[in-house]
Every structure is written in C-alpha cells, then in structure tokens.
PyMOL Python script that loads the backbone (N, CA, C, O; Angstrom):
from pymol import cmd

cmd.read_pdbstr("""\
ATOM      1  N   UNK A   1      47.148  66.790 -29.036  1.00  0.00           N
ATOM      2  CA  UNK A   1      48.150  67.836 -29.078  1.00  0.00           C
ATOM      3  C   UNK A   1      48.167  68.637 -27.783  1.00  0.00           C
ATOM      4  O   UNK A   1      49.171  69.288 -27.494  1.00  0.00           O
ATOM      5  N   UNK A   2      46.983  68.615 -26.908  1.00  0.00           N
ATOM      6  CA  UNK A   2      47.207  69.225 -25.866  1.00  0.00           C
ATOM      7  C   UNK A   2      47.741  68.602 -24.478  1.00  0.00           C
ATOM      8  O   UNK A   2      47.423  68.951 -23.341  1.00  0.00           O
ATOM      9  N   UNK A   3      48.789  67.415 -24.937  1.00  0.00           N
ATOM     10  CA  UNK A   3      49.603  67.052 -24.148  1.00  0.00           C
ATOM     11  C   UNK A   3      50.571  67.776 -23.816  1.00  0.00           C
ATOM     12  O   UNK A   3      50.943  67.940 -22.654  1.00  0.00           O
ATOM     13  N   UNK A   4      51.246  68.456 -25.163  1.00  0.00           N
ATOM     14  CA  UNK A   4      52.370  68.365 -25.585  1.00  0.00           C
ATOM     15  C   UNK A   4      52.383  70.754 -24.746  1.00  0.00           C
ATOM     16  O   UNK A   4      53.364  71.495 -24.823  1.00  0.00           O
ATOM     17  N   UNK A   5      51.360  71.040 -24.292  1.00  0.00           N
ATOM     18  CA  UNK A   5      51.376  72.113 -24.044  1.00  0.00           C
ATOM     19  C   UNK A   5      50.399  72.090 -22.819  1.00  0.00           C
ATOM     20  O   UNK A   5      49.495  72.906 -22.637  1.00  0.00           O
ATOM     21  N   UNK A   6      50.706  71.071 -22.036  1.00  0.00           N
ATOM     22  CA  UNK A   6      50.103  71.410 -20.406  1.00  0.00           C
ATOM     23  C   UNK A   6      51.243  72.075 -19.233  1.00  0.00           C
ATOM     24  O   UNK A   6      52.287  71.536 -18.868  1.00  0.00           O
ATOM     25  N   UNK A   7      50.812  73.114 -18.880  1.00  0.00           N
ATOM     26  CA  UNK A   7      51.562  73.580 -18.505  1.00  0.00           C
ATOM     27  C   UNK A   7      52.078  74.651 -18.902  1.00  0.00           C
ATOM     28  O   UNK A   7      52.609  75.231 -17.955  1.00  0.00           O
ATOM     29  N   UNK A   8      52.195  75.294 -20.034  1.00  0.00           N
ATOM     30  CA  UNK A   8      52.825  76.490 -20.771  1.00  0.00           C
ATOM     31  C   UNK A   8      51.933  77.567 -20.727  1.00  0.00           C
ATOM     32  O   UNK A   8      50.723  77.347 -20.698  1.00  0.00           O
ATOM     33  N   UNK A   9      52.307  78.510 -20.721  1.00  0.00           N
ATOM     34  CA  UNK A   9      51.914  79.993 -21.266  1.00  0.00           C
ATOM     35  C   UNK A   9      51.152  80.079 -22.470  1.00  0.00           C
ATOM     36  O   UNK A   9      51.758  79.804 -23.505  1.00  0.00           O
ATOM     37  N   UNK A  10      49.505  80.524 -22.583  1.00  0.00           N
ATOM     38  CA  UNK A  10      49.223  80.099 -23.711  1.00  0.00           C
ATOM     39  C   UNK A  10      50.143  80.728 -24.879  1.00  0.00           C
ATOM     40  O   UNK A  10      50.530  80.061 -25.838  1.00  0.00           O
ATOM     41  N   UNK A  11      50.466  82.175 -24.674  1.00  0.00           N
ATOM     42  CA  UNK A  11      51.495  82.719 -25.837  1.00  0.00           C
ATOM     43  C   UNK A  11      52.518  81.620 -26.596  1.00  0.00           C
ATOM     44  O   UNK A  11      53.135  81.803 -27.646  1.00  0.00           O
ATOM     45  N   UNK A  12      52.511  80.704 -25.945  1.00  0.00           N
ATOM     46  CA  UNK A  12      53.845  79.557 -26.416  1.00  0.00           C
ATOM     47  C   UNK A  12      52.894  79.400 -27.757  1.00  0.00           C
ATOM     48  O   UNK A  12      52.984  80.050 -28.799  1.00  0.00           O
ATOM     49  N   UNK A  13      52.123  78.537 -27.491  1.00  0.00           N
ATOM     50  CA  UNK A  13      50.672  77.993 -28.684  1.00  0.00           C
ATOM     51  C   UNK A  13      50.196  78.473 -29.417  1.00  0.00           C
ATOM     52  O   UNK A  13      49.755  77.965 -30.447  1.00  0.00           O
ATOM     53  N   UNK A  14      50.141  79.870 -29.014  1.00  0.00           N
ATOM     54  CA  UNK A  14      49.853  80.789 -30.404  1.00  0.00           C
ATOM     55  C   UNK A  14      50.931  81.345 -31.353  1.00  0.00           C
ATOM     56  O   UNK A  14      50.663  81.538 -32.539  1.00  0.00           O
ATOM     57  N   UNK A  15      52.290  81.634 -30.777  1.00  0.00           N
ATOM     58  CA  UNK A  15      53.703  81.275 -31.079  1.00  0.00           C
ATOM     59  C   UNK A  15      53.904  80.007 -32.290  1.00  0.00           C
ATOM     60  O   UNK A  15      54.282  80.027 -33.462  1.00  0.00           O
ATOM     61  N   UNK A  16      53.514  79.082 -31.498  1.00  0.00           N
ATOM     62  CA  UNK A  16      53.981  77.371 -32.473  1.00  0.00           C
ATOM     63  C   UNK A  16      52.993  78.117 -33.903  1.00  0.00           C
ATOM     64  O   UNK A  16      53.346  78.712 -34.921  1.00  0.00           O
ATOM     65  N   UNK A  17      51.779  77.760 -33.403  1.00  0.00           N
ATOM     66  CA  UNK A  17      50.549  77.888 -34.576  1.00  0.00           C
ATOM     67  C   UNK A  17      51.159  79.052 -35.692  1.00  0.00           C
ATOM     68  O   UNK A  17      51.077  78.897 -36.911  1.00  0.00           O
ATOM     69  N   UNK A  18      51.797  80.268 -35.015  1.00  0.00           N
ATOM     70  CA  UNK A  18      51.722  81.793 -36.335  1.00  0.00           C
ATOM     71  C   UNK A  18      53.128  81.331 -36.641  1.00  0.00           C
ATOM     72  O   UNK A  18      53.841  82.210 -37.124  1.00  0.00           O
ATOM     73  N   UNK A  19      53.472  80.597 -36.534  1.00  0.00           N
ATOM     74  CA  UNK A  19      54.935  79.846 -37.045  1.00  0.00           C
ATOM     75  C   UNK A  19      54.860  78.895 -37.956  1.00  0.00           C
ATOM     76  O   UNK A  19      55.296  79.027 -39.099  1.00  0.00           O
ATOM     77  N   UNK A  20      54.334  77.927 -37.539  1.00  0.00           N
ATOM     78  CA  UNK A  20      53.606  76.902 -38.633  1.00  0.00           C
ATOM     79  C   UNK A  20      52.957  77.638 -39.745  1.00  0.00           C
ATOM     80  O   UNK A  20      53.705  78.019 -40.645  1.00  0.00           O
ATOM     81  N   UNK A  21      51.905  77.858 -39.820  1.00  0.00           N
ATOM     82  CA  UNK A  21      51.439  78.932 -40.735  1.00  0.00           C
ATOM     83  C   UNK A  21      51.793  79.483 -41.745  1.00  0.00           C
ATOM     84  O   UNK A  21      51.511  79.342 -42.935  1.00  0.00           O
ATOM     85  N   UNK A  22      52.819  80.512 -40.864  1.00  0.00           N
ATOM     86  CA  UNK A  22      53.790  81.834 -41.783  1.00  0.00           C
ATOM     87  C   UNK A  22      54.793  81.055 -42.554  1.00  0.00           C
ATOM     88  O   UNK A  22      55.149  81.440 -43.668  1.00  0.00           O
ATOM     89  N   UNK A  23      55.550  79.311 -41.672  1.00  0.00           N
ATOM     90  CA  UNK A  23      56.433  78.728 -42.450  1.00  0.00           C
ATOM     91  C   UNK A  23      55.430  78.238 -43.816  1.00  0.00           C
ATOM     92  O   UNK A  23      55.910  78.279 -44.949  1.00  0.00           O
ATOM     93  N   UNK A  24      54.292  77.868 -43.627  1.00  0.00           N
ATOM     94  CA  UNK A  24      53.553  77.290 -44.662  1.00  0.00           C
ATOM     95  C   UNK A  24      53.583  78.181 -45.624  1.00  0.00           C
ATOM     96  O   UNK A  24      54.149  78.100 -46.715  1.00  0.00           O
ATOM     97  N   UNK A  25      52.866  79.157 -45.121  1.00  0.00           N
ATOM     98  CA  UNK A  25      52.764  80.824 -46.309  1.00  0.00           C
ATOM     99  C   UNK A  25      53.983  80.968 -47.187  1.00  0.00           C
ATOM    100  O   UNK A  25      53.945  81.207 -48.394  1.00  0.00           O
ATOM    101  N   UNK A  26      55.226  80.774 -46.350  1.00  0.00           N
ATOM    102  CA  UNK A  26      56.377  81.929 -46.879  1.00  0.00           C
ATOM    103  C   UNK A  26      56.909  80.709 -47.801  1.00  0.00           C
ATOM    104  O   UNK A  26      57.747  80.923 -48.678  1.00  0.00           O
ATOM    105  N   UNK A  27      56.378  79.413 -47.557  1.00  0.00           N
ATOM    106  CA  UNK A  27      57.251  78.219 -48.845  1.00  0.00           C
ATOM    107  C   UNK A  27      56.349  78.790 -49.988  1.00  0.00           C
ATOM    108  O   UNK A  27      56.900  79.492 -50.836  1.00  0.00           O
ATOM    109  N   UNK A  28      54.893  78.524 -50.087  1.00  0.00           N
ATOM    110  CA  UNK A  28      54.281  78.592 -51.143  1.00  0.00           C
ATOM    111  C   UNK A  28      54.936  79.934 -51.782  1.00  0.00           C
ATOM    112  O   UNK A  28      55.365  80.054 -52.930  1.00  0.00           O
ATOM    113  N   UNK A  29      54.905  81.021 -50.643  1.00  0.00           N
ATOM    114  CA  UNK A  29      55.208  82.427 -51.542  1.00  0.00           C
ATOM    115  C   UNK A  29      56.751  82.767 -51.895  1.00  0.00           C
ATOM    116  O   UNK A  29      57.006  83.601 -52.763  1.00  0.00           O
ATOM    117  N   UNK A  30      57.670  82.153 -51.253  1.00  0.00           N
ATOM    118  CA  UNK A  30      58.967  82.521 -51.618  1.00  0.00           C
ATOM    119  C   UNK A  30      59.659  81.325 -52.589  1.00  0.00           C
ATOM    120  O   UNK A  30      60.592  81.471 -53.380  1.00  0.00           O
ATOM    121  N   UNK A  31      59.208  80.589 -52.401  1.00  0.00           N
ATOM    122  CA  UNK A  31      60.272  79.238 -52.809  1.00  0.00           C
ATOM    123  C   UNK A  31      59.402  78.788 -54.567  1.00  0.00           C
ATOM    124  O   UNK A  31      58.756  79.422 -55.401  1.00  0.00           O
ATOM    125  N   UNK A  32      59.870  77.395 -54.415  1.00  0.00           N
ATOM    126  CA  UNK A  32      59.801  77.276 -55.851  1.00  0.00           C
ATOM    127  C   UNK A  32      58.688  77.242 -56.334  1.00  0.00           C
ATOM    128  O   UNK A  32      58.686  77.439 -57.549  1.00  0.00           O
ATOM    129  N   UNK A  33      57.601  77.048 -55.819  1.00  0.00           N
ATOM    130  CA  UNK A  33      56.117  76.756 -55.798  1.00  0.00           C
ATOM    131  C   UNK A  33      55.443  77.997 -56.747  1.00  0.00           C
ATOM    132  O   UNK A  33      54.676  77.856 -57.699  1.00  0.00           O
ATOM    133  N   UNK A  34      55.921  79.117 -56.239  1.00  0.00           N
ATOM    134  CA  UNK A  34      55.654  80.684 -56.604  1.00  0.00           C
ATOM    135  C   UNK A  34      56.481  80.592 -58.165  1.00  0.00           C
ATOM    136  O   UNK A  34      55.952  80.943 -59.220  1.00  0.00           O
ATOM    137  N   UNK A  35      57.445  80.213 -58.081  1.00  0.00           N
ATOM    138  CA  UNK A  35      58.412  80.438 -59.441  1.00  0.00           C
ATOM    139  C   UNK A  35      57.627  79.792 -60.614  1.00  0.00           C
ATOM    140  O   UNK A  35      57.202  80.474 -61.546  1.00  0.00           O
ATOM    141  N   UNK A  36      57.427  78.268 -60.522  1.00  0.00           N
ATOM    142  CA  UNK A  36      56.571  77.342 -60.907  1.00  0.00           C
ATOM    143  C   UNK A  36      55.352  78.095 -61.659  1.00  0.00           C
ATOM    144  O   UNK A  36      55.325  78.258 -62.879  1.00  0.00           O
ATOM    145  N   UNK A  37      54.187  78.601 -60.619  1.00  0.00           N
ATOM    146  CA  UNK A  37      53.257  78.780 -61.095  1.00  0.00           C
ATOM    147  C   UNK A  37      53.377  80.110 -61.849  1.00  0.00           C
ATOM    148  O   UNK A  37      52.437  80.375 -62.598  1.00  0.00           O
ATOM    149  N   UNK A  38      54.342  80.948 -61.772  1.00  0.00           N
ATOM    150  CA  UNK A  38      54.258  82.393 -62.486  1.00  0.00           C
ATOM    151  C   UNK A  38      54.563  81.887 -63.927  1.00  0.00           C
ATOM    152  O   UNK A  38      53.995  82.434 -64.873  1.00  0.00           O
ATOM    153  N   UNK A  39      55.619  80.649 -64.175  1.00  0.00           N
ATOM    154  CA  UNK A  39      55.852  80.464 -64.887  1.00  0.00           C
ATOM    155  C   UNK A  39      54.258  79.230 -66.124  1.00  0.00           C
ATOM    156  O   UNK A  39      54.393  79.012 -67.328  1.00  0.00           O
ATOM    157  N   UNK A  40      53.384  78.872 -65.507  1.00  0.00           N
ATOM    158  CA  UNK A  40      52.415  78.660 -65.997  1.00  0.00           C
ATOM    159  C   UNK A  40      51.430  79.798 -66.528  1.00  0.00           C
ATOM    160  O   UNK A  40      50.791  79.978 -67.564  1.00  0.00           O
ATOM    161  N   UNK A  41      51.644  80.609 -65.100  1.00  0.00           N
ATOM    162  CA  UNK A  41      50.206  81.664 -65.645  1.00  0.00           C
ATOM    163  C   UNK A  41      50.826  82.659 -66.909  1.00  0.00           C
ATOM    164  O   UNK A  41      50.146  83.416 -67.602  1.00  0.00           O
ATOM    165  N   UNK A  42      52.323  82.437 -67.009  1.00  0.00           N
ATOM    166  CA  UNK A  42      52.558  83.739 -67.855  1.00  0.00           C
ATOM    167  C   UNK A  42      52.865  82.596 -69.718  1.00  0.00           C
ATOM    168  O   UNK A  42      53.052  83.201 -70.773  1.00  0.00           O
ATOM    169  N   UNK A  43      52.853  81.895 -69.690  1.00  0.00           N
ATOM    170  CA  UNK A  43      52.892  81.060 -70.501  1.00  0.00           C
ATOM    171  C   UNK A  43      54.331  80.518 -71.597  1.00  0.00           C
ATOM    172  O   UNK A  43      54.715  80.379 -72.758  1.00  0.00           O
ATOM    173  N   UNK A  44      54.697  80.367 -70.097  1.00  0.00           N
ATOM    174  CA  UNK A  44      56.303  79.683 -70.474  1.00  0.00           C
ATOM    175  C   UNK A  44      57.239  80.825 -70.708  1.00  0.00           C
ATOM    176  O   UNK A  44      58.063  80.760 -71.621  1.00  0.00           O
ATOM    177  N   UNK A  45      57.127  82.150 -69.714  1.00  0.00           N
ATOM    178  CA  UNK A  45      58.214  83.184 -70.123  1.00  0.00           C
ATOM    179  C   UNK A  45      58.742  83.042 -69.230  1.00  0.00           C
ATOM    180  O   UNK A  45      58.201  82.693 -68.181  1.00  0.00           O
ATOM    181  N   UNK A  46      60.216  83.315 -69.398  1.00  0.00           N
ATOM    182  CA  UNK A  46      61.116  83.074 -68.120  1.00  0.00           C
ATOM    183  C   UNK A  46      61.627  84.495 -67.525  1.00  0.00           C
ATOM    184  O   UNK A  46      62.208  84.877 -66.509  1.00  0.00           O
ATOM    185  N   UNK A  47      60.966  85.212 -68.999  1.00  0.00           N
ATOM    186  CA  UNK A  47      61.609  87.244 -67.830  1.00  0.00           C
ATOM    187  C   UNK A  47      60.400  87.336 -67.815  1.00  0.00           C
ATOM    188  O   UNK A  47      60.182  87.828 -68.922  1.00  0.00           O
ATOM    189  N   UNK A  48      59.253  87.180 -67.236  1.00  0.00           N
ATOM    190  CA  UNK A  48      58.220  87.175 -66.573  1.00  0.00           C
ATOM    191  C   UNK A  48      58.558  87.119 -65.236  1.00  0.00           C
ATOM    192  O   UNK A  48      58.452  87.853 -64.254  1.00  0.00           O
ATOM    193  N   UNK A  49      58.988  86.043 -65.492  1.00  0.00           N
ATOM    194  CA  UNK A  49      59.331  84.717 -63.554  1.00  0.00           C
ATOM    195  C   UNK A  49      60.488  85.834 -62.857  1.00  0.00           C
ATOM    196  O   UNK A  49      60.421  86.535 -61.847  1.00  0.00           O
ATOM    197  N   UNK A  50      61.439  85.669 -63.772  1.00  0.00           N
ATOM    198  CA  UNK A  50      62.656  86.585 -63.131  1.00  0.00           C
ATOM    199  C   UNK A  50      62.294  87.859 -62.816  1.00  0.00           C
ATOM    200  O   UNK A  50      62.748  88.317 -61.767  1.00  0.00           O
ATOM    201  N   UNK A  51      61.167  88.927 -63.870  1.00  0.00           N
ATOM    202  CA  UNK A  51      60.737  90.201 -63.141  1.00  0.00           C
ATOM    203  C   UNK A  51      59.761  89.909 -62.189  1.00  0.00           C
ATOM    204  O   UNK A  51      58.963  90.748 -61.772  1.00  0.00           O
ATOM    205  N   UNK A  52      59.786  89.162 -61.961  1.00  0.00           N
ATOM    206  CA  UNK A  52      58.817  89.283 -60.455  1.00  0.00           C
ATOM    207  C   UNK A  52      58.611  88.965 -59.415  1.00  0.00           C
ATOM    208  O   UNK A  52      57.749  89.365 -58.633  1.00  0.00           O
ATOM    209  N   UNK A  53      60.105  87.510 -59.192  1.00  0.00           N
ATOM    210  CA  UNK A  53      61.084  87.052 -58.289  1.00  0.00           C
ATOM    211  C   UNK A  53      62.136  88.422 -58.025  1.00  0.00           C
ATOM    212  O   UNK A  53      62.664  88.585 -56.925  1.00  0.00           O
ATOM    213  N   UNK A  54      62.325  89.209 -58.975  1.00  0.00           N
ATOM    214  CA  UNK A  54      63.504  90.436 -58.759  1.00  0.00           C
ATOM    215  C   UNK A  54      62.601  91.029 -58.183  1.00  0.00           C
ATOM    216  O   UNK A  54      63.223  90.832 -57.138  1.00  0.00           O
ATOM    217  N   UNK A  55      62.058  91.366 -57.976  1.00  0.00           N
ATOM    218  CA  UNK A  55      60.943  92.581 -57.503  1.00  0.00           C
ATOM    219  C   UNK A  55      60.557  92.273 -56.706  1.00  0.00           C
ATOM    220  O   UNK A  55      60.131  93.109 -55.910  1.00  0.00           O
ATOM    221  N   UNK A  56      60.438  90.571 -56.350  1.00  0.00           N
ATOM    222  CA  UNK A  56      60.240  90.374 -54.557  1.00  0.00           C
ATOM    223  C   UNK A  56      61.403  90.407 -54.061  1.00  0.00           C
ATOM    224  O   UNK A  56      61.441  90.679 -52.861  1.00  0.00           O
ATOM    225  N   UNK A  57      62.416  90.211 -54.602  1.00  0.00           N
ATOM    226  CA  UNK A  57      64.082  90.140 -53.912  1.00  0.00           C
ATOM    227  C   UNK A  57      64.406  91.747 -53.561  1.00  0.00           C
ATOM    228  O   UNK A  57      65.013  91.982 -52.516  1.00  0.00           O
ATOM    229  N   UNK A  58      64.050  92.723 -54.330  1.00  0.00           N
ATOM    230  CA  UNK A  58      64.263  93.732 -53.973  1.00  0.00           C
ATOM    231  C   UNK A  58      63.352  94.161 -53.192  1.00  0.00           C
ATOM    232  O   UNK A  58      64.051  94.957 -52.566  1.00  0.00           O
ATOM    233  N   UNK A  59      62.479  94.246 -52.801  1.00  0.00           N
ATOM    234  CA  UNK A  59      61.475  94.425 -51.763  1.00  0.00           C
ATOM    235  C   UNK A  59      61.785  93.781 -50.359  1.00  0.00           C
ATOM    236  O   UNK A  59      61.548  94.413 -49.330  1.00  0.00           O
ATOM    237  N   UNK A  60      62.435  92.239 -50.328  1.00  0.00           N
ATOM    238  CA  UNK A  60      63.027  91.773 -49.441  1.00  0.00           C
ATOM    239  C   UNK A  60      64.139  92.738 -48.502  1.00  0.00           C
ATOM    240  O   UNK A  60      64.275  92.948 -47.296  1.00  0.00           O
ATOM    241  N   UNK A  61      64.852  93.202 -49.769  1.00  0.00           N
ATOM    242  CA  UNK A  61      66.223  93.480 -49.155  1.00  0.00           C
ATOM    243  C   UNK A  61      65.783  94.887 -49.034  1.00  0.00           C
ATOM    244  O   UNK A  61      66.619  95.205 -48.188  1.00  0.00           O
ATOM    245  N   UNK A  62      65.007  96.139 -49.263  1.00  0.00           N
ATOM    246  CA  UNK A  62      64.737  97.439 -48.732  1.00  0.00           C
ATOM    247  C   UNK A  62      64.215  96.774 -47.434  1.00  0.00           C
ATOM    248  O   UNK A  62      64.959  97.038 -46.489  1.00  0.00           O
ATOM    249  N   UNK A  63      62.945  95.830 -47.032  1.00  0.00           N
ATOM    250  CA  UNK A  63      62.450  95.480 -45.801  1.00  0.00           C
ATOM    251  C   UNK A  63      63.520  95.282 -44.859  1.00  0.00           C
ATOM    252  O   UNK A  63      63.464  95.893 -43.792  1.00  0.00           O
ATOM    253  N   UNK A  64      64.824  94.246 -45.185  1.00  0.00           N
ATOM    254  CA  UNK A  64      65.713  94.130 -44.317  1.00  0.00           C
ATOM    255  C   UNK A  64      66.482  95.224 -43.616  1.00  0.00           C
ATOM    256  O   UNK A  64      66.709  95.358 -42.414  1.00  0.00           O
ATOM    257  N   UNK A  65      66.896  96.116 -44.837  1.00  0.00           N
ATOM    258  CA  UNK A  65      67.774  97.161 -44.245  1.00  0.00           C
ATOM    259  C   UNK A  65      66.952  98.169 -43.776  1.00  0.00           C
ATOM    260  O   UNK A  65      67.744  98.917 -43.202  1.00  0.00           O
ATOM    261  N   UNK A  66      65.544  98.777 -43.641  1.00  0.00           N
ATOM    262  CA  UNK A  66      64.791  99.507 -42.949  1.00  0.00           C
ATOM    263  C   UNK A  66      64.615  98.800 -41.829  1.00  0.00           C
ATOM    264  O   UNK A  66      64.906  99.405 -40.797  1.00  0.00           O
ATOM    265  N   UNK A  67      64.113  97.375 -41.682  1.00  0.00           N
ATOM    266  CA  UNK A  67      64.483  96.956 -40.391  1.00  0.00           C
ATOM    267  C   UNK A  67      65.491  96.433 -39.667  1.00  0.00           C
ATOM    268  O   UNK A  67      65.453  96.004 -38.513  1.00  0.00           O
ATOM    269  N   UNK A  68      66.401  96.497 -40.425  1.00  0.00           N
ATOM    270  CA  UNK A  68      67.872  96.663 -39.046  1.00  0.00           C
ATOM    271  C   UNK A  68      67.869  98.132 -38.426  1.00  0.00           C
ATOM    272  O   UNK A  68      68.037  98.379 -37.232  1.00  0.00           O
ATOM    273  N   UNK A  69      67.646  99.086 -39.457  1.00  0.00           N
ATOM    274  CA  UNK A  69      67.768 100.372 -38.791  1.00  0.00           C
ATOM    275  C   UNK A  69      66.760 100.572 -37.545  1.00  0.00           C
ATOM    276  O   UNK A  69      67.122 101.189 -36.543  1.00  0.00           O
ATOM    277  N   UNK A  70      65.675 100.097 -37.652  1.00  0.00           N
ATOM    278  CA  UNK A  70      64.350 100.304 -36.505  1.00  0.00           C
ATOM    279  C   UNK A  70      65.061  99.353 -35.496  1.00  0.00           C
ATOM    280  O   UNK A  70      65.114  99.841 -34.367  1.00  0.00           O
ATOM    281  N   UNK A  71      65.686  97.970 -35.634  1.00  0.00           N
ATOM    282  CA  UNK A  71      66.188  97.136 -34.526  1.00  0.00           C
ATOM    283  C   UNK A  71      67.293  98.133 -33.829  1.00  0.00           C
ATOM    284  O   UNK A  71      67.455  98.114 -32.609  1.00  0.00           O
ATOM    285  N   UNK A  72      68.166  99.154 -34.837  1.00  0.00           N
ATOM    286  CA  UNK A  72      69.542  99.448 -33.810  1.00  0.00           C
ATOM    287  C   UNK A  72      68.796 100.815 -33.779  1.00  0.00           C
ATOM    288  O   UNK A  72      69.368 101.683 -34.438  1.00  0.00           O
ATOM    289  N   UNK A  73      67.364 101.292 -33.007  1.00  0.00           N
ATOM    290  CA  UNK A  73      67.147 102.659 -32.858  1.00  0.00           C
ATOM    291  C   UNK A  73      65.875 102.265 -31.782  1.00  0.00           C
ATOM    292  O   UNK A  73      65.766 102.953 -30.767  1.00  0.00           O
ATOM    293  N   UNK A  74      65.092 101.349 -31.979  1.00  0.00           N
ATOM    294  CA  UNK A  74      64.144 101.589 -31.206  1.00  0.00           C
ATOM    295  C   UNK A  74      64.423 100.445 -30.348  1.00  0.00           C
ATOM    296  O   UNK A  74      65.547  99.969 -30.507  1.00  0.00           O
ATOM    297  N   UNK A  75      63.233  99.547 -28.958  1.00  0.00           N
ATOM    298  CA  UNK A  75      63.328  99.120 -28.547  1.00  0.00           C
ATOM    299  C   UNK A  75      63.227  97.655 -29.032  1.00  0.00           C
ATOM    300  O   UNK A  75      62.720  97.677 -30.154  1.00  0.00           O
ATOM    301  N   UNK A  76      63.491  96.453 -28.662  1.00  0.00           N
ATOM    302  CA  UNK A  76      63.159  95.104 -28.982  1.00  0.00           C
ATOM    303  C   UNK A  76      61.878  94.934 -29.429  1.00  0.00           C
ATOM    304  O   UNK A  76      61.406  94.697 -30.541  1.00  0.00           O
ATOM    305  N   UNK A  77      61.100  95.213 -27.622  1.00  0.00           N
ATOM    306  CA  UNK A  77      59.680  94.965 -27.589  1.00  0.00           C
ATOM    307  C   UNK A  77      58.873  95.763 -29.080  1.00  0.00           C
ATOM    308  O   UNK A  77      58.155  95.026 -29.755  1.00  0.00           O
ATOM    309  N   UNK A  78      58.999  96.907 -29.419  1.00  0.00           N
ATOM    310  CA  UNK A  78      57.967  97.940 -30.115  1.00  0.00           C
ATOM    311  C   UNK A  78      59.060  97.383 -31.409  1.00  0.00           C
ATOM    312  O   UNK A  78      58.208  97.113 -32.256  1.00  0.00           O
ATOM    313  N   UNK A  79      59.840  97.191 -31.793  1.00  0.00           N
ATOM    314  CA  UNK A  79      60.054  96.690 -33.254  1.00  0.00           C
ATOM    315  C   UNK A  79      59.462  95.466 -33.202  1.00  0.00           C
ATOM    316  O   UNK A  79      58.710  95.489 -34.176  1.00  0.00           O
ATOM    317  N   UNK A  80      59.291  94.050 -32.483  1.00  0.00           N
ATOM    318  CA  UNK A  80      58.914  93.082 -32.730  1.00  0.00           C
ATOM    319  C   UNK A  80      57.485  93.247 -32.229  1.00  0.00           C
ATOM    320  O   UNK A  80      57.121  92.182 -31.728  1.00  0.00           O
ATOM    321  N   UNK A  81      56.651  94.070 -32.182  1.00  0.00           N
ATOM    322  CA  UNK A  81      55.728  94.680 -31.885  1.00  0.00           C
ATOM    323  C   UNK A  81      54.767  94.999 -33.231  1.00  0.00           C
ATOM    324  O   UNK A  81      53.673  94.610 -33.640  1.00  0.00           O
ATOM    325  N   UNK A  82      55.846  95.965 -33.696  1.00  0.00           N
ATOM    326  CA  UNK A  82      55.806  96.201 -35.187  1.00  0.00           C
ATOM    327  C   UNK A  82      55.952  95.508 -36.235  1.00  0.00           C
ATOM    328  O   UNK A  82      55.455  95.811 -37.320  1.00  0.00           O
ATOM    329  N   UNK A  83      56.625  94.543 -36.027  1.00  0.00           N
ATOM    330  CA  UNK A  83      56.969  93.300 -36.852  1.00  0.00           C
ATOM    331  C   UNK A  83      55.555  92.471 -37.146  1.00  0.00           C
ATOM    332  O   UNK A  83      55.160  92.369 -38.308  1.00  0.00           O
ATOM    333  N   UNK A  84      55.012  92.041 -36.341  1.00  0.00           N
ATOM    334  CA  UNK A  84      53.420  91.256 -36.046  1.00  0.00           C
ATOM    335  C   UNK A  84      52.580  91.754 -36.630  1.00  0.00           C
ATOM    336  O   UNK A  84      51.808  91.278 -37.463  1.00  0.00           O
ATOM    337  N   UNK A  85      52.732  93.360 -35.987  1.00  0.00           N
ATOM    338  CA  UNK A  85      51.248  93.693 -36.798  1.00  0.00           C
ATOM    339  C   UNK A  85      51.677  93.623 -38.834  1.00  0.00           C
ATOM    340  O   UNK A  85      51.098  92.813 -39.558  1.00  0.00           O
ATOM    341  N   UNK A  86      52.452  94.352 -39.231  1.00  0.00           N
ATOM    342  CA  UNK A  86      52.848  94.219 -40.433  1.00  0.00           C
ATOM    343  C   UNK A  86      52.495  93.041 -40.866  1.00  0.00           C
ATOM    344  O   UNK A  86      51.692  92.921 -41.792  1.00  0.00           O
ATOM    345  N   UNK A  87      53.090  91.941 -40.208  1.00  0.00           N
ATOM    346  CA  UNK A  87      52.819  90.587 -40.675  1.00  0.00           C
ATOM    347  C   UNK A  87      51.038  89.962 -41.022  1.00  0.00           C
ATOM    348  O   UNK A  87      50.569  89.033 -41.680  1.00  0.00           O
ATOM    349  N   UNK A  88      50.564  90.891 -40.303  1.00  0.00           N
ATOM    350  CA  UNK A  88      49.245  90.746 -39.322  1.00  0.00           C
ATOM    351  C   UNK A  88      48.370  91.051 -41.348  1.00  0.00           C
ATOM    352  O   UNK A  88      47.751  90.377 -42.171  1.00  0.00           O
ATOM    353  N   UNK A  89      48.857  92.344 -41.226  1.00  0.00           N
ATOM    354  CA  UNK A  89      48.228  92.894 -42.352  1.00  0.00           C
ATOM    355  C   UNK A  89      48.574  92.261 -43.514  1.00  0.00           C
ATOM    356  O   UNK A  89      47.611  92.027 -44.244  1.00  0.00           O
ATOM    357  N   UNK A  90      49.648  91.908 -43.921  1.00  0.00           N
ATOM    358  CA  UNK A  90      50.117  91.424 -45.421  1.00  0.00           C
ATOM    359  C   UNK A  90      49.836  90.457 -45.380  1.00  0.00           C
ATOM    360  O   UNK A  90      50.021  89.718 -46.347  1.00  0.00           O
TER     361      UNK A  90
END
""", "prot")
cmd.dss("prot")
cmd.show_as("cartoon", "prot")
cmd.util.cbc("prot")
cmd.orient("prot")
C-alpha cells in the first residue's frame, strides 16, 4: 500500500485511513445493520426500532442545522477544525 502514497503529504494517509474507518463506523451505526440489531435486542418490537432510529434522525438534523449556522459565521479552517475534534470524541 505504500506504493500507492509515495510522494504525498502524509495528511493525505491519515485523511484515506479516518475516512475508511468513519465510512465503516457510520454503515454499522446508521444503516440497516443498527435497525436489524435493535430490532433483536428489543425482541421483535418495531416502535422500539422506530424510537430510536427517530431520535437519531432528529439528532442528525439539530447537528445539521447548528452546523450550517457555524459554516455561514465562522471560518472554514476552525469549523472543520471543530468538526474532527467532535468526531474525535464521539
């Protein structure tokens, strides 16, 4: 693999890697995988699954619209700054 990054900036590589990763993370946690298993651990309830897919959907969408507001107020750098570490922690 270290063909494929001779020459680059290491930031590129650590870039690919927290990408790979976070895409790995965010299937298990957003997509059907998550739906699936809530629906095992809670034992075949389906307003189980739905309160707690709604409750990440709404959490989604306050995150979005607090961060458009920080994108059209602060700078690029210090929102995507801010973006990382958040990510960093959760």
């Amino acid at each position: 693999m270290s063909c494929c990054f001779e020459g680059e900036n290491p930031n590129v590589r650590k870039s690919y890697w927290y990408t790979l990763l976070g895409g790995c993370a965010r299937g298990v946690w957003s997509f059907s995988v998550l739906s699936g298993y809530l629906y095992v651990l809670s034992n075949g309830s389906n307003w189980s699954v739905g309160l707690a897919e709604g409750i990440q959907g709404g959490a989604q969408a306050f995150v979005a619209i607090f961060g458009g507001v920080l994108a059209d107020s602060w700078r690029r750098d210090r929102v995507l700054g801010l973006a990382g570490i958040v990510g960093l922690i959760a």
